[in-house]
N, C-alpha and C positions, 0 to 999 in steps of 0.2 A: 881566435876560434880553434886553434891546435891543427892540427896536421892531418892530410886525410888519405887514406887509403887508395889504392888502384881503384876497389871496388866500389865509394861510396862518392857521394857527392850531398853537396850542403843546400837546401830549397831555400825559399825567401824570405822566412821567417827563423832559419838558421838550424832546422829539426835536420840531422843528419841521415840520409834514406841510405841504405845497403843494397846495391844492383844485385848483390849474388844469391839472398833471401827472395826477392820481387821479381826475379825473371820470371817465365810463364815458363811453365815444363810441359813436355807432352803427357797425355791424359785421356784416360778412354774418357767418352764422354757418359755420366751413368743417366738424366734426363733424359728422356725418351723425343719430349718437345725441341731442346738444344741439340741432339744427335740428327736428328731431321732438318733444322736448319742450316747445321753445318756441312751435313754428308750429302742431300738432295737439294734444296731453296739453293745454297748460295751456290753451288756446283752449277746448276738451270741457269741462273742468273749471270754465271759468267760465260757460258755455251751462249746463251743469248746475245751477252755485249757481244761475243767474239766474230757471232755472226752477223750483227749488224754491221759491224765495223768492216769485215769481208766484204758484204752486200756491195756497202757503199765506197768502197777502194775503187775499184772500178769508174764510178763515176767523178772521183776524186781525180784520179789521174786526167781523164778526158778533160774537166774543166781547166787543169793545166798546161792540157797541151793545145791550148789555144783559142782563141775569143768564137773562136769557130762554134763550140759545142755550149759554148756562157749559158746560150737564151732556155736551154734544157734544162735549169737549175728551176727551183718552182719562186725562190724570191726573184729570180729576175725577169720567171713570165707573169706573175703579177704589177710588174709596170710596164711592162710595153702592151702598147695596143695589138688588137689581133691583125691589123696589117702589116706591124711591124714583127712580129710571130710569123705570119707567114711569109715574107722578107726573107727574115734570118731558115726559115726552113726550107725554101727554095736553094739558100746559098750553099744551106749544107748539101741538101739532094743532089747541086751541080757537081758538088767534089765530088761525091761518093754518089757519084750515077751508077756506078758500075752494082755498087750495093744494095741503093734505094731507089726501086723503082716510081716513077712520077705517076702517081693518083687521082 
């Protein structure tokens, strides 16, 4: 096949591609439709994951720190019955009485 350069590499039917032609270079964007998607939509869209992901840190860590706060997850209060709910929410109330007052 002969000998290849830093810059290229061979694909699987042996057509030699050139990295240094096929990079992507920065580019105004001239599409008015494309310049929207890239500068506002996908901008939204990662402000949104970031704050979901924030949101729920929080209740990430708590499931961690121990069986204590489990039954607060919504997959694990759709199997327990509601005496067993309220159970597990007495048990917490006891630790953290100082927090949560009994209702």
């Amino acid at each position: 096949m002969g000998e290849l350069n830093q810059n290229s590499q061979v694909n699987a039917i042996g057509a030699r591609r050139n990295f240094t032609t096929s990079r992507s270079r920065d580019c105004r964007l001239t599409d008015p439709v494309l310049a929207f998607k890239v500068d506002v939509f996908y901008q939204l869209i990662d402000v949104a994951l970031k704050q979901l992901e924030l949101r729920f840190e929080g209740q990430r860590q708590v499931a961690e720190f121990g069986e204590l706060f489990k039954f607060l997850f919504p997959h694990t209060m759709l199997k327990l019955s509601d005496a067993e709910l309220e159970t597990e929410a007495r048990n917490l109330q006891m630790v953290y009485s100082a927090d949560l007052g009994e209702t």
